[in-house]
Backbone as ProteinMPNN parsed JSONL, in Angstrom:
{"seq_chain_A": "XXXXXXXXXXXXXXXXXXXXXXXXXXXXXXXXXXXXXXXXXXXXXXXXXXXXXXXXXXXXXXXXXXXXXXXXXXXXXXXXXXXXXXXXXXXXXXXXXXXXXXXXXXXXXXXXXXXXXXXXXXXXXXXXXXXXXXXXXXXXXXXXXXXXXXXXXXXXXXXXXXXXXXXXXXXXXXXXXXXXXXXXXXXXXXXXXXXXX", "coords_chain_A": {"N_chain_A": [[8.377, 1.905, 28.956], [7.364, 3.249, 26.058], [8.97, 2.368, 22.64], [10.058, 5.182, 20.874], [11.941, 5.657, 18.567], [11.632, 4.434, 16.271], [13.508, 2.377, 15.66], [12.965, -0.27, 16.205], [11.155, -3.019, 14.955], [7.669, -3.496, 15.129], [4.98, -5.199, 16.089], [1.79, -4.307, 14.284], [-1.466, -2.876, 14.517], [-3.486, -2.071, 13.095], [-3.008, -1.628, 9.719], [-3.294, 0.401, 6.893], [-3.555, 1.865, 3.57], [-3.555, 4.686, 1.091], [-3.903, 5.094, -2.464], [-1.741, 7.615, -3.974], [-2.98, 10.506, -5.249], [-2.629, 13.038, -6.72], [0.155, 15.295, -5.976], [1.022, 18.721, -5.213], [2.684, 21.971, -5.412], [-0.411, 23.22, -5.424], [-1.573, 20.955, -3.379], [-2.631, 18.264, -2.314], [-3.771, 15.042, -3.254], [-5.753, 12.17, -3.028], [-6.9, 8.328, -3.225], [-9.766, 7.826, -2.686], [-10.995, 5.476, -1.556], [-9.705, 2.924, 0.875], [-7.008, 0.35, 1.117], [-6.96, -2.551, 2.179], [-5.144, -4.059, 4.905], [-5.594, -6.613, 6.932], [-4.425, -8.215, 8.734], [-3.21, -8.88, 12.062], [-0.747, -9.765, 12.899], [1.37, -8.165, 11.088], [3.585, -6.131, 10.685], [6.088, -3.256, 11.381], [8.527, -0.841, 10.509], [10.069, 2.626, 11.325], [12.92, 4.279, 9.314], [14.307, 7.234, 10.193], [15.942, 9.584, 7.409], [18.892, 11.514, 8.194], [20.448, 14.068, 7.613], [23.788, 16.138, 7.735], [25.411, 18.644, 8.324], [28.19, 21.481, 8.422], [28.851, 25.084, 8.944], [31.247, 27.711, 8.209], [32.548, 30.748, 8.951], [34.686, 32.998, 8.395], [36.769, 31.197, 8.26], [36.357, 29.561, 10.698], [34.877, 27.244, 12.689], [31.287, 27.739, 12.865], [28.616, 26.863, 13.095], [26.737, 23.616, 13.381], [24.574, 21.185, 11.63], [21.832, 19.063, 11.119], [19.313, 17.965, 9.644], [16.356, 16.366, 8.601], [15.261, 14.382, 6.192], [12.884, 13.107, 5.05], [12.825, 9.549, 5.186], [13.731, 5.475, 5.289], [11.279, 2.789, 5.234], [9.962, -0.121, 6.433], [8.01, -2.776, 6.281], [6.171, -5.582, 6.774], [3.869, -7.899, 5.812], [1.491, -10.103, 6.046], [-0.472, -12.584, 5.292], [-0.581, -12.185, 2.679], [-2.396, -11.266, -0.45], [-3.605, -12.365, -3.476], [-3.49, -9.255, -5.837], [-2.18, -7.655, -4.196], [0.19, -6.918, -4.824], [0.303, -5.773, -7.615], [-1.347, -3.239, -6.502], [0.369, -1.987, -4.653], [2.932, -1.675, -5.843], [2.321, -0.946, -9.082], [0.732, -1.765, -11.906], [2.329, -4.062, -13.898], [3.565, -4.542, -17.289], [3.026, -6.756, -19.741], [3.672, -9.781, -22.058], [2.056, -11.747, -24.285], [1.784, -13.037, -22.122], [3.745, -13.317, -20.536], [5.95, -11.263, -17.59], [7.215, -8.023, -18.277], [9.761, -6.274, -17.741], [10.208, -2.821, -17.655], [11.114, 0.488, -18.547], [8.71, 1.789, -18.62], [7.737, 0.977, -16.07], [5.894, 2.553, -13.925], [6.083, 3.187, -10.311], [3.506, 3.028, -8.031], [3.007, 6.258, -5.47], [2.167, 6.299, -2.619], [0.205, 6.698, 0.295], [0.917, 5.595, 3.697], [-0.452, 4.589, 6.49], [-0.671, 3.399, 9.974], [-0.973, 1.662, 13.172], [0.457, 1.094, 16.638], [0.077, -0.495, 19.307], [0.607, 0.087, 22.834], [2.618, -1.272, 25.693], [1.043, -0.189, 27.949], [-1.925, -0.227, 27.162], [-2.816, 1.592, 25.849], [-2.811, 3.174, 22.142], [-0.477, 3.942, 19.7], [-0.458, 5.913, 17.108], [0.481, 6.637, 13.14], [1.64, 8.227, 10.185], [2.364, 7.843, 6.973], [2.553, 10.27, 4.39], [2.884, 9.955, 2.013], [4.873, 7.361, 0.552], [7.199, 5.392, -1.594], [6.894, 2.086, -2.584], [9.774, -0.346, -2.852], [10.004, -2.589, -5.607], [9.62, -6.017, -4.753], [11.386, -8.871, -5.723], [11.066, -11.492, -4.434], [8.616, -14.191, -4.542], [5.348, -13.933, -3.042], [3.954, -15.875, -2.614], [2.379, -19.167, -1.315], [2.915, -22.925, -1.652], [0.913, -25.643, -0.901], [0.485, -29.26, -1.53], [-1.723, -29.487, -3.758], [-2.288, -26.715, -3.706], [-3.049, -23.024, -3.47], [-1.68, -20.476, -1.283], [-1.566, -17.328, -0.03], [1.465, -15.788, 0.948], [3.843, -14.074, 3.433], [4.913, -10.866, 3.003], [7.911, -9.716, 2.6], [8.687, -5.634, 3.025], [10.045, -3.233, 1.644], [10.526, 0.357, 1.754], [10.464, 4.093, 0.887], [10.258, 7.064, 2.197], [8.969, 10.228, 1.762], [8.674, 13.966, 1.798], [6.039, 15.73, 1.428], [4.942, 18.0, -1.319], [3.604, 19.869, -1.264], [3.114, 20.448, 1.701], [5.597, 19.366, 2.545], [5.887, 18.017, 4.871], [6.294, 14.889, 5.918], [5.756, 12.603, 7.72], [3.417, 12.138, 10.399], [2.554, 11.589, 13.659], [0.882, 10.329, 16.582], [1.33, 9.644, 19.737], [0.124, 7.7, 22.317], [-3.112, 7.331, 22.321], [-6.677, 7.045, 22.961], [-7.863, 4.322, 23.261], [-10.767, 3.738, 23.71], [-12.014, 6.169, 24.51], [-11.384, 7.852, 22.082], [-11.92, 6.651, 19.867], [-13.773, 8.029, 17.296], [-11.577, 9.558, 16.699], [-9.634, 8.191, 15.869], [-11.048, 6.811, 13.657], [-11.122, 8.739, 11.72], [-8.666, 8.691, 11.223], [-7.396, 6.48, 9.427], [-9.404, 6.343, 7.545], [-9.529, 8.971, 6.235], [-6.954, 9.942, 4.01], [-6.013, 12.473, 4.789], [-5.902, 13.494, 6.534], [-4.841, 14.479, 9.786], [-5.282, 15.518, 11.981], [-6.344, 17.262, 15.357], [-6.803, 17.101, 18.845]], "CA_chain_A": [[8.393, 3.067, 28.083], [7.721, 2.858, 24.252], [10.159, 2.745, 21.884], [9.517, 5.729, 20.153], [12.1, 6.184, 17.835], [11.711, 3.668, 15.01], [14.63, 1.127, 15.285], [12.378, -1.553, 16.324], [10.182, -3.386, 14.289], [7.006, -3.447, 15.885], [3.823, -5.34, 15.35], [0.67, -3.177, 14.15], [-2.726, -3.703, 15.331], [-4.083, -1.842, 11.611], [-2.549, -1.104, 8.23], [-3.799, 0.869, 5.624], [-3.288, 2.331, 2.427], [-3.883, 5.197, -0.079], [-2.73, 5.89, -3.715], [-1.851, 9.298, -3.778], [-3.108, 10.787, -7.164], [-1.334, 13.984, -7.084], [1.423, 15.957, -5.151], [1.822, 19.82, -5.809], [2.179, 23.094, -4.736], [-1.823, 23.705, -5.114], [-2.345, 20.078, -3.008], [-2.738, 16.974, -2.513], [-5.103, 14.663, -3.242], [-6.209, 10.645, -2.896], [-8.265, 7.659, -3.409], [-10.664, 7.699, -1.034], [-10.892, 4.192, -0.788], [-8.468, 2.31, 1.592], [-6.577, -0.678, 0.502], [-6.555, -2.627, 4.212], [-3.887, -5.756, 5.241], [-6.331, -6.511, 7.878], [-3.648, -9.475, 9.799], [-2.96, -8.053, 13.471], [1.067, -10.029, 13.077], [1.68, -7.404, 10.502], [5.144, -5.489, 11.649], [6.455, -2.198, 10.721], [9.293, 0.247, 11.518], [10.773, 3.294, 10.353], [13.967, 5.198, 10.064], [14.32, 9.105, 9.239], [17.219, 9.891, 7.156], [19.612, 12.693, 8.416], [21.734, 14.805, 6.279], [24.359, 16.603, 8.536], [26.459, 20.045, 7.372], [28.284, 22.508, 9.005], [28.669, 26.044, 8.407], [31.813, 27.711, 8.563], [32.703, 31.854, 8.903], [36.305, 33.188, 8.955], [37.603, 30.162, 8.562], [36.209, 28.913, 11.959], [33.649, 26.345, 12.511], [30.353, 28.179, 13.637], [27.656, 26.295, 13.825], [26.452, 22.402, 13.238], [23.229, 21.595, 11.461], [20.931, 18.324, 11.014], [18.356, 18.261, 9.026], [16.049, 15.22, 8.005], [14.892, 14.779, 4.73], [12.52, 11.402, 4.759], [13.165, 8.19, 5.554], [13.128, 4.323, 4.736], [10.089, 2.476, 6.23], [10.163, -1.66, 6.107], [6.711, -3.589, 6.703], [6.184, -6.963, 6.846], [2.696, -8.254, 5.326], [1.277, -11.146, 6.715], [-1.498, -12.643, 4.279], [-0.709, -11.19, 1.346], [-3.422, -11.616, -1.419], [-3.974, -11.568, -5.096], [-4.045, -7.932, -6.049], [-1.412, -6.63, -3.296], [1.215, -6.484, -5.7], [-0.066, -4.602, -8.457], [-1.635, -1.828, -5.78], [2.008, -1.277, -4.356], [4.201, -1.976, -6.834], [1.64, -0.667, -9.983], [0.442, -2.793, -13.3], [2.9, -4.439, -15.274], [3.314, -4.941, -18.579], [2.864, -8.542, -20.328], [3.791, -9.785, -23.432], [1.445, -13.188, -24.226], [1.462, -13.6, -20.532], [4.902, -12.905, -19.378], [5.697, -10.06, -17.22], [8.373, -7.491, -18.808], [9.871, -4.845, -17.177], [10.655, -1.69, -18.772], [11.304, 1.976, -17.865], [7.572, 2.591, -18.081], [7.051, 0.948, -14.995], [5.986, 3.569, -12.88], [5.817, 2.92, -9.071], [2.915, 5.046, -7.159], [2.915, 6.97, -4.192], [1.175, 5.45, -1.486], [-0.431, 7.283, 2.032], [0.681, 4.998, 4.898], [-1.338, 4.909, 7.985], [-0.841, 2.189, 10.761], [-0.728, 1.928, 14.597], [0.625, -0.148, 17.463], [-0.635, -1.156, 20.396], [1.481, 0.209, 23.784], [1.918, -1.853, 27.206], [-0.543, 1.089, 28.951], [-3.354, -0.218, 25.935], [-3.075, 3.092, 24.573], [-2.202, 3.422, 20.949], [0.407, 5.128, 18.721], [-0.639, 6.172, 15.687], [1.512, 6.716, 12.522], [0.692, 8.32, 9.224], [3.121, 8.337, 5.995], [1.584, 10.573, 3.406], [3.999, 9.869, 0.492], [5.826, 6.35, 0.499], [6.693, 4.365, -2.581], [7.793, 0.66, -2.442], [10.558, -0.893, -3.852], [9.15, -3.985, -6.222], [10.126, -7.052, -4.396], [11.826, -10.188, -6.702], [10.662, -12.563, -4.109], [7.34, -14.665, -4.792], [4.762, -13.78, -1.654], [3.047, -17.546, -2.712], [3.127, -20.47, -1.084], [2.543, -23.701, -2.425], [0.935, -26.987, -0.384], [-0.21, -29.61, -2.141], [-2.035, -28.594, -5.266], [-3.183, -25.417, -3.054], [-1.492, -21.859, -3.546], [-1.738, -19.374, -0.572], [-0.063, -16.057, -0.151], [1.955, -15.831, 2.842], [4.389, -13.056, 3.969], [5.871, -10.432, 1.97], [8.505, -8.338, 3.715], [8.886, -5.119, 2.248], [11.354, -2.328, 2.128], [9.921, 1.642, 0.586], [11.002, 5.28, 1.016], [9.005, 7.967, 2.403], [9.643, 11.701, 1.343], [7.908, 15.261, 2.395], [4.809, 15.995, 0.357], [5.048, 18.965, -1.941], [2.114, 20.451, -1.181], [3.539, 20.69, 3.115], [6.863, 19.985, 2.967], [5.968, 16.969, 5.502], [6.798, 13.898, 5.555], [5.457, 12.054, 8.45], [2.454, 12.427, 11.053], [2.429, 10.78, 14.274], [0.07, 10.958, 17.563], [1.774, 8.888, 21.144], [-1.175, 7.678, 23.479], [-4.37, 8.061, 21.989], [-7.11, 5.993, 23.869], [-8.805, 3.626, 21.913], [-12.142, 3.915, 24.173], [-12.691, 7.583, 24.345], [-11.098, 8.205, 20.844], [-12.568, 6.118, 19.026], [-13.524, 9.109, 16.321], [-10.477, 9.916, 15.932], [-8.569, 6.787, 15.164], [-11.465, 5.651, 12.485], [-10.793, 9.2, 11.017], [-7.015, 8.419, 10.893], [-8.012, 5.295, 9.247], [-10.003, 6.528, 6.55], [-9.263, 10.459, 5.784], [-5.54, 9.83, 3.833], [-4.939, 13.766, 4.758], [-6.486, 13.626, 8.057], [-3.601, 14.706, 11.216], [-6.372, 15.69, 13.621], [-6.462, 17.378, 16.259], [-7.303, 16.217, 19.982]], "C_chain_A": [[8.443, 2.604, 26.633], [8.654, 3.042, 23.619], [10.053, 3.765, 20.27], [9.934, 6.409, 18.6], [12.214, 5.462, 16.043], [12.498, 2.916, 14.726], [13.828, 0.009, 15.458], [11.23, -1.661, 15.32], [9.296, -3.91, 15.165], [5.261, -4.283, 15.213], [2.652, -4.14, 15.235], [-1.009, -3.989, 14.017], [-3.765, -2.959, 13.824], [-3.249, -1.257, 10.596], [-3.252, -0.579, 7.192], [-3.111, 1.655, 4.734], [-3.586, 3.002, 1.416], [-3.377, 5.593, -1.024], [-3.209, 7.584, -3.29], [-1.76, 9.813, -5.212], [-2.41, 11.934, -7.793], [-0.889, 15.111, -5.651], [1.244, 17.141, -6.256], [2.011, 20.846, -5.112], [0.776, 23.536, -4.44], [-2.773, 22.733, -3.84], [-2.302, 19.002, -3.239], [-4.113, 16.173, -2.976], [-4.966, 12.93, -3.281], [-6.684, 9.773, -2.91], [-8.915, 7.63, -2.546], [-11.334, 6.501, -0.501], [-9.327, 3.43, -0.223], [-8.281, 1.292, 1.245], [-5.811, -1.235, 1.83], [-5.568, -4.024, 4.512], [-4.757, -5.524, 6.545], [-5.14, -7.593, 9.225], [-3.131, -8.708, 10.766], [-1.274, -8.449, 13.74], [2.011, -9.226, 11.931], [2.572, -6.778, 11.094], [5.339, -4.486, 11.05], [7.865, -1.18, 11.661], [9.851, 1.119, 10.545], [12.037, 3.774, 10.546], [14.224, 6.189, 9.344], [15.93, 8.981, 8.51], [17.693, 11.367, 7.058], [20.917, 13.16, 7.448], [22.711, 15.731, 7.829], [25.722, 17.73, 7.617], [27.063, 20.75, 8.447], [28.829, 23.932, 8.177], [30.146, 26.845, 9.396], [32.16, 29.855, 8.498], [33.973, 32.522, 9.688], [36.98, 32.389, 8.936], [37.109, 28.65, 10.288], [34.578, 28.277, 12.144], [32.719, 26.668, 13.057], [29.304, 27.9, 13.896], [27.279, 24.539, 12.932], [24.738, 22.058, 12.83], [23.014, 20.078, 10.832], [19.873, 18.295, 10.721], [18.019, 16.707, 8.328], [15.137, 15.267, 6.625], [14.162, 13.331, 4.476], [12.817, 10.147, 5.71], [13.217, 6.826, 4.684], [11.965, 3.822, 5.816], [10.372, 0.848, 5.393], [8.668, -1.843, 6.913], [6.991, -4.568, 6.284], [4.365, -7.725, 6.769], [2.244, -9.462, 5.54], [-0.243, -11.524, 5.687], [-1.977, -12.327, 3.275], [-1.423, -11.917, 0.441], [-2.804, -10.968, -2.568], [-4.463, -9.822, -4.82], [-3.537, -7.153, -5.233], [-0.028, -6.217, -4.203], [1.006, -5.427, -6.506], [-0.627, -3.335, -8.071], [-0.621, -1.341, -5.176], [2.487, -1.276, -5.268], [4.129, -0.676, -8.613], [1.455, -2.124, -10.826], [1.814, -2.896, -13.771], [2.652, -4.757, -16.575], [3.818, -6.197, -18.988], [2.907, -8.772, -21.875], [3.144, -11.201, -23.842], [1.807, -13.455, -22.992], [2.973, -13.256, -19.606], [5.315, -11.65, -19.423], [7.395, -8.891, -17.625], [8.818, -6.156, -17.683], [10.815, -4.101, -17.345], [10.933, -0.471, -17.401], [10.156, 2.297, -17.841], [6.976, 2.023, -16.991], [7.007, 1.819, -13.986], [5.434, 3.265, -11.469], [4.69, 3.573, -8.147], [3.332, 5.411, -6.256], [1.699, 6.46, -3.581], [1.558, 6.124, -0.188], [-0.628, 6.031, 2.55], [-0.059, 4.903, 6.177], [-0.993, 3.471, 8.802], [-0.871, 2.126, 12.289], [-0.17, 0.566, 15.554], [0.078, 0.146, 18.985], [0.608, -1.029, 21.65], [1.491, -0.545, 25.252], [0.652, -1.412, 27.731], [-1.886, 0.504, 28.286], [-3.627, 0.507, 25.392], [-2.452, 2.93, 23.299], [-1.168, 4.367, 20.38], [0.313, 4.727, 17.306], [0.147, 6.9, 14.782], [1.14, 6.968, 10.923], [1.956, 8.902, 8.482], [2.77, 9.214, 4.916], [2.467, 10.279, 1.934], [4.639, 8.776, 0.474], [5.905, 5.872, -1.039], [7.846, 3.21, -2.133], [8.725, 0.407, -3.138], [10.061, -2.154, -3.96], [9.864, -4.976, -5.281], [10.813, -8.416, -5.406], [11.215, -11.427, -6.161], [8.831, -12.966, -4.407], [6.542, -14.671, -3.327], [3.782, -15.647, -1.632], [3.963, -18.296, -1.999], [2.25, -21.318, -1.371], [2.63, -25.295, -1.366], [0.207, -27.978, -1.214], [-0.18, -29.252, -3.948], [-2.67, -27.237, -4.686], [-2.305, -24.568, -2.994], [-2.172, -20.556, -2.632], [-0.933, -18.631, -0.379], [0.166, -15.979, 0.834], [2.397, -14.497, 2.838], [5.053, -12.347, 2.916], [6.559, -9.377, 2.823], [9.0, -6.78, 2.294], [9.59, -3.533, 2.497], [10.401, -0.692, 0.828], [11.154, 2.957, 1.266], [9.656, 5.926, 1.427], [9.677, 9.287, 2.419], [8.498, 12.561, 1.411], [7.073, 15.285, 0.509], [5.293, 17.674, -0.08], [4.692, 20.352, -1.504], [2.752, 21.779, 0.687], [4.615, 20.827, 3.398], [7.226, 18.6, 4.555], [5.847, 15.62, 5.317], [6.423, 12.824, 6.263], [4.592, 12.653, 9.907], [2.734, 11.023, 12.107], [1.987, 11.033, 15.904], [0.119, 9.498, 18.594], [0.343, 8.887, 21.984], [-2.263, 7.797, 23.318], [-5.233, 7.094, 22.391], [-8.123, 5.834, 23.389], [-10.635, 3.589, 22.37], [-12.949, 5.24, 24.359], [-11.966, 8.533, 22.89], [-11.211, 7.725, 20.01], [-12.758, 7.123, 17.462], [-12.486, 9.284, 15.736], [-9.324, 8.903, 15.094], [-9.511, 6.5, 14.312], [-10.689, 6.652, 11.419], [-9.384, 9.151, 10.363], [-6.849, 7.844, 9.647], [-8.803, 5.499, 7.33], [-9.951, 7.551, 5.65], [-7.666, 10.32, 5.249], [-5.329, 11.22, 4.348], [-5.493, 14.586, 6.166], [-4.726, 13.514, 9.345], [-4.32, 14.851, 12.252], [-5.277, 16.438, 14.58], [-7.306, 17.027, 17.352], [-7.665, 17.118, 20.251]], "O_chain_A": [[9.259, 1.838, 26.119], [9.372, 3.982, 23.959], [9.999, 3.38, 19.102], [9.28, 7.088, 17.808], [12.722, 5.921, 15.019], [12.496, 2.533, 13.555], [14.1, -0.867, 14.637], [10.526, -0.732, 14.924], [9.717, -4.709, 16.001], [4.635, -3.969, 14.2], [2.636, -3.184, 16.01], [-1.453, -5.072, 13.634], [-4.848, -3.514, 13.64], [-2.793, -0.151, 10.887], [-3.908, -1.4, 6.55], [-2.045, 2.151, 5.1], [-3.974, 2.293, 0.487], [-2.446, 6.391, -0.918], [-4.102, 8.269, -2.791], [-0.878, 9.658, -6.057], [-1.823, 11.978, -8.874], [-1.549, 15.502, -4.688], [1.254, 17.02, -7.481], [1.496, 20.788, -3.996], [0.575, 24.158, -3.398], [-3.863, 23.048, -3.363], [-1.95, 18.595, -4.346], [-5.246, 16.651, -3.021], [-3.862, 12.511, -3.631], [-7.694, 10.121, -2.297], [-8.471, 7.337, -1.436], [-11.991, 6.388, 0.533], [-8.226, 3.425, -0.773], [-9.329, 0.769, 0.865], [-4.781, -0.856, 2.388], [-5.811, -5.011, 3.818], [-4.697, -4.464, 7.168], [-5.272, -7.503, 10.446], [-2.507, -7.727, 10.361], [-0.565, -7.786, 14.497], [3.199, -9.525, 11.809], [2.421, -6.804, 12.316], [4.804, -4.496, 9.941], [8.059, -0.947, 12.854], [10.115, 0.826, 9.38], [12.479, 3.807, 11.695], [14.366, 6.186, 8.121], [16.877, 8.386, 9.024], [17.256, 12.227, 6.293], [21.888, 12.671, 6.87], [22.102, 15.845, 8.892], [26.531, 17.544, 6.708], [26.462, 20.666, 9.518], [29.166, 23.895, 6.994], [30.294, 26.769, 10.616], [31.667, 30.168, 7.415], [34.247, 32.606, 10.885], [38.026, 32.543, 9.566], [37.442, 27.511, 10.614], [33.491, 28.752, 11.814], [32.701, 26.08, 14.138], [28.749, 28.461, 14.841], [27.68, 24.456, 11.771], [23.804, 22.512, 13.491], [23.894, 19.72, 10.049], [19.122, 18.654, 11.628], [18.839, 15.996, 7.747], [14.453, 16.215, 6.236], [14.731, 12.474, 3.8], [12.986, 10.136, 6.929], [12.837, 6.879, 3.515], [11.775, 4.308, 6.931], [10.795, 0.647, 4.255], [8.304, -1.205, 7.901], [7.915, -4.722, 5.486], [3.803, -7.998, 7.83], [2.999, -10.179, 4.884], [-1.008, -10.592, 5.438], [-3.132, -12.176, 2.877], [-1.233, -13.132, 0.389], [-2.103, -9.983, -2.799], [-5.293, -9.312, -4.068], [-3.997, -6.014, -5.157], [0.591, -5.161, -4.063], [1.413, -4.294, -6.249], [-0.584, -2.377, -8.842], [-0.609, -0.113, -5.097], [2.291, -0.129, -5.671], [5.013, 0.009, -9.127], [1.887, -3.232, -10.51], [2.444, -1.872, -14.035], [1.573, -5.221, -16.945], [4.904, -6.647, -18.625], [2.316, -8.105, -22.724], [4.015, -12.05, -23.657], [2.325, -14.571, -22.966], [3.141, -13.033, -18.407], [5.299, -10.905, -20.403], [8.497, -9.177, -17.157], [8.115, -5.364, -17.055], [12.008, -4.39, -17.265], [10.955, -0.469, -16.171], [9.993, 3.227, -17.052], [5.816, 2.348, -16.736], [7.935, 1.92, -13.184], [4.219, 3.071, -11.441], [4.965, 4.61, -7.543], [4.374, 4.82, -5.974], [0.562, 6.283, -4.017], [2.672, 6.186, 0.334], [-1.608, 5.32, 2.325], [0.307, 5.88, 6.831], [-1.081, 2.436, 8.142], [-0.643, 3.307, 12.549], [-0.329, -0.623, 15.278], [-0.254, 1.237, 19.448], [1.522, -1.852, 21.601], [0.486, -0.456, 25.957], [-0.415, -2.002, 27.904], [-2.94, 0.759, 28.87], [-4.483, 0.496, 24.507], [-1.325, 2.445, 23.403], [-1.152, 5.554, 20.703], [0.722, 3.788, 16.623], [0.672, 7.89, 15.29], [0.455, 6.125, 10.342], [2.571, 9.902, 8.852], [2.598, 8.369, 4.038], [2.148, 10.772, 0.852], [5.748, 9.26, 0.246], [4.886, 5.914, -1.729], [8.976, 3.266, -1.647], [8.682, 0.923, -4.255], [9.713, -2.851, -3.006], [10.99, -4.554, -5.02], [9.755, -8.884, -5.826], [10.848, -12.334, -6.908], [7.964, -12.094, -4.459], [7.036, -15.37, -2.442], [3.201, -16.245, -0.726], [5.186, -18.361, -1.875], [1.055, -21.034, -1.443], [3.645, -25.929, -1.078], [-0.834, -27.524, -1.688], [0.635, -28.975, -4.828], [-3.601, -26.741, -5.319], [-1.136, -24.767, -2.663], [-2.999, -19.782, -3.114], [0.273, -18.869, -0.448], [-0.65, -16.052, 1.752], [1.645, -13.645, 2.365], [5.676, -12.931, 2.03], [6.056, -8.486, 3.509], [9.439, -6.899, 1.15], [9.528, -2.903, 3.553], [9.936, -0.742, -0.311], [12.224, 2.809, 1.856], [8.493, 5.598, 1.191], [10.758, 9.478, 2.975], [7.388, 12.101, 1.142], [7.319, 15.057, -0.675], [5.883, 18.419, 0.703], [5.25, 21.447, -1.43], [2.797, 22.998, 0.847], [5.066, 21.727, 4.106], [8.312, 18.354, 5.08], [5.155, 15.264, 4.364], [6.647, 11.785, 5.642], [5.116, 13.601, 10.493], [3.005, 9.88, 11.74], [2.648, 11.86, 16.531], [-0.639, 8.537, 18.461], [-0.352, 9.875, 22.222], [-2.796, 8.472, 24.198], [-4.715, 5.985, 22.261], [-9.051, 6.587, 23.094], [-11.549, 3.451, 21.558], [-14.173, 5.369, 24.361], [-12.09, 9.754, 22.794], [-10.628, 8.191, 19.031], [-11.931, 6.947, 16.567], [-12.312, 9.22, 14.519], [-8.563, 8.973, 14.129], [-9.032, 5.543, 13.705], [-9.939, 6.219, 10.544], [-9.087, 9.507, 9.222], [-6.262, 8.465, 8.761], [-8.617, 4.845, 6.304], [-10.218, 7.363, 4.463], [-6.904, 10.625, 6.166], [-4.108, 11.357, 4.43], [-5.474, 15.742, 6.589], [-3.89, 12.623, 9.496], [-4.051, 14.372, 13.353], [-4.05, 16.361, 14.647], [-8.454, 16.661, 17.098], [-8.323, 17.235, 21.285]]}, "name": "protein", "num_of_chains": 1, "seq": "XXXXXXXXXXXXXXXXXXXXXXXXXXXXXXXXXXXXXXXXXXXXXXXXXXXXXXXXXXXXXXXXXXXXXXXXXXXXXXXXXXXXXXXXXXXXXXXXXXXXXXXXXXXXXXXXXXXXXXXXXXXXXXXXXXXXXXXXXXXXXXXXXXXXXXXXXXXXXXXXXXXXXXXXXXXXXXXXXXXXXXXXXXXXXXXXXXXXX"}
């Protein structure tokens, strides 16, 4: 049986990524190109965060209420390249070459999408529409030689309900990668794509 509720970190068989240009009441909207971590040892997991209240009348405790509001989400990037930083994170600012950082660094919003791969061979697909990262301090380089490749960057964000919906997370158990084909590219490529089967 899968483990469906997000404590495990799980490898993912695709990752993708869209800035999200604006959040409002009238709508969303997105780049419509994808920004892909193509490495299949890529990992991911999430966890919702619950708020918990109760409600009290007469003095006497009448009812109990849970309500989630988001989450954190942690990935783990396996081949990270030039030019993955500055599309999560945003541009920094440089002063003769070194990198400063101010209050105008503004972080974007980034549409998650990714899936894993279940014993059965069926898929579960997983779609954040709102995350932003927190910058990392650590350096994703590594250094052999005189040769500098980017290795792993683990990375820790937030994900919070879109404006627009009010949701916060999309996600579709079992979907079978040989007669759904369609639908998983659309996943894949449409940031505001949920589909229906």
């Amino acid at each position: 049986m899968p483990n469906l509720d997000g404590k495990s970190s799980v490898n993912v068989k695709r990752l993708v990524m869209f800035k999200l240009l604006t959040d409002s009441e009238a709508g969303t909207t997105y780049e419509s190109e994808a920004h892909t971590f193509p490495n299949e040892l890529n990992s991911a997991k999430y966890t919702p965060k619950m708020q918990t209240a109760e409600q009290y009348g007469d003095g006497v405790k009448a009812e109990d209420y849970v309500a989630k509001d988001g989450g954190t989400i942690d990935v783990t990037i396996r081949g990270y390249k030039p030019g993955d930083n500055a599309y999560l994170f945003g541009e920094r600012q440089t002063s003769e070459g070194t990198e400063i950082s101010s209050a105008s660094d503004i972080v974007p919003h980034i549409c998650v999408a990714y899936m894993t791969e279940r014993p059965d061979g069926k898929l579960n697909l997983y779609k954040f529409p709102k995350v932003t990262w927190t910058p990392q301090g650590e350096d994703a380089k590594q250094r052999e030689g005189t040769s500098v490749s980017y290795g792993t960057a683990s990375m820790s964000g937030t994900y919070s309900p879109l404006i627009s919906t009010g949701e916060d997370k999309y996600s579709r158990y079992g979907v079978d990668p040989d007669t759904e084909k369609e639908f998983i590219e659309n996943w894949f490529t449409q940031p505001d794509f949920y589909g229906t089967m």
